[in-house]
C-alpha positions in Angstrom: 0.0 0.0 0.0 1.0 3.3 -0.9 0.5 6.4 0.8 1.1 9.8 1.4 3.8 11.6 3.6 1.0 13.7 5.0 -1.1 10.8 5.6 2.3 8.4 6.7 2.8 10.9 9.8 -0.5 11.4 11.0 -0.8 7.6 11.0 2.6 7.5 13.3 0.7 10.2 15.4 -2.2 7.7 15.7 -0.2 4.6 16.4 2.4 6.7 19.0 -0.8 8.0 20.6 -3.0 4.8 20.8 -0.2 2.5 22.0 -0.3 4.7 25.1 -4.3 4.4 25.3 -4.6 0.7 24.3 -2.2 -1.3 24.5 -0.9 -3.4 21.4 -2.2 -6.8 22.8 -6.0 -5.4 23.3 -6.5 -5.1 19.8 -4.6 -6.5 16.2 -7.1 -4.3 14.1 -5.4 -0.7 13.5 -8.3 1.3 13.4 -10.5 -0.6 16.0 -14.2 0.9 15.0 -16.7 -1.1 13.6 -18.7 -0.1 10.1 -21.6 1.5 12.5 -19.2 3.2 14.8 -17.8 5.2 11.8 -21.4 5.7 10.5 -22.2 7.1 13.7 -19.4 9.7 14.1 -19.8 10.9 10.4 -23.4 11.4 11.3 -23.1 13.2 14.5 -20.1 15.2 12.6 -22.5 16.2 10.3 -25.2 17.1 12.3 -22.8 19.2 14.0 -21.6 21.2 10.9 -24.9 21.6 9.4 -24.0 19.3 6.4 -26.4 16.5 5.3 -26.0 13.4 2.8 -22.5 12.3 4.6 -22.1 8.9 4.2 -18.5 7.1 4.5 -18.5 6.2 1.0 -18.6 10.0 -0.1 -14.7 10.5 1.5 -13.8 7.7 -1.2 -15.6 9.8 -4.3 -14.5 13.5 -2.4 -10.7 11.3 -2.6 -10.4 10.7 -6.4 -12.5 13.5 -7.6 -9.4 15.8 -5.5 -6.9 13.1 -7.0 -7.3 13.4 -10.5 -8.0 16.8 -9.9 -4.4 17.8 -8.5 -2.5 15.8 -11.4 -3.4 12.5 -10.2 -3.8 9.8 -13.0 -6.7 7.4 -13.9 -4.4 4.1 -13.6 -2.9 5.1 -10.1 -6.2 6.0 -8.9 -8.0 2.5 -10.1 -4.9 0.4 -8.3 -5.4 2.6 -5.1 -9.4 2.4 -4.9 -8.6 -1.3 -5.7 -11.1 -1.5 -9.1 -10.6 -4.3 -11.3 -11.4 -2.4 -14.5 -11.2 1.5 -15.8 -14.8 1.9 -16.2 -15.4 1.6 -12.7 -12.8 5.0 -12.2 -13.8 6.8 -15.4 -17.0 8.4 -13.2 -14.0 10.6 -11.3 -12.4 11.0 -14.9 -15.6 13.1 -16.3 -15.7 15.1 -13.4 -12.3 16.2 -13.6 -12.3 16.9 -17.2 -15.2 18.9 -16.9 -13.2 20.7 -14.1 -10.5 20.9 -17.1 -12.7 22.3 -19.8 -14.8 25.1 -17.3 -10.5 26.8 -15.9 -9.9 26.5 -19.6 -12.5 29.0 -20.5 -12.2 31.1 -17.4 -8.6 31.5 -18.1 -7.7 31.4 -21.7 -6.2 34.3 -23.1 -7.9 34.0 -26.3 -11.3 33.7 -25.1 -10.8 37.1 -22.8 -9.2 38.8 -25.8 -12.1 42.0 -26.2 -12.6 43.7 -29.2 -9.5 45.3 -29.7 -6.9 42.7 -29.3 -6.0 43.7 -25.7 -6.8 41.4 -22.6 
C-alpha cells in the first residue's frame, strides 16, 4: 500500500498515541471501529456542521474526484481504490475533465481577448 507523507505521519501520530491508550495486545485491528461506529461519528459530525448526505462512501468519491483533480492519474487511482477495470474510475475521470474544460475557458487568453486585441 501506498500512501502519502501527509497521511504516513499522522498515521505515526495515531499509532504513537494509541499504544499509550490501548495497549498493542487489546487489539490486532489498526483502526479498531466497527462499520456502525464510523457511520455514527460521520453522522453526528454532520449534524454538527450543518451538512447533510454524509455517508463514509462519499470521502472515497471526495478522494479521487481531488486526486485526478491535482494531477493524479486514472491508472494510479483505479490500483489505489482497488477496481478491477477502468470503467469503474472513469466516473472521477468526467468530473475532472469537466473541471479541465470550465478553468480553460475562465482563463484562456484568447477567449478574454475584447474587441481590440487587448486582454
Amino acid at each position: 500500500m501506498v500512501i502519502g507523507n501527509t497521511a504516513r505521519r499522522a498515521l505515526w501520530l495515531y499509532i504513537a498515541h494509541r499504544e499509550k491508550e490501548f495497549p498493542t495486545h487489546l487489539t490486532d485491528r489498526l483502526f479498531p471501529m466497527t462499520k456502525m461506529a464510523v457511520r455514527f461519528m460521520l453522522n453526528h459530525l454532520a449534524k454538527r456542521a450543518g451538512v447533510t448526505d454524509v455517508h463514509p462512501h462519499r470521502f472515497r468519491h471526495s478522494f479521487a474526484i481531488w486526486y485526478l483533480r491535482g494531477g493524479g492519474d486514472i491508472f494510479t487511482l483505479q490500483r489505489i481504490l482497488g477496481h478491477s477495470s477502468l470503467d469503474m474510475v472513469s466516473y472521477y475521470l468526467e468530473y475532472a475533465q469537466t473541471d479541465v474544460a470550465s478553468a480553460h475557458r475562465r482563463a484562456s487568453p484568447l477567449d478574454r481577448w475584447n474587441s481590440n486585441g487587448a486582454l
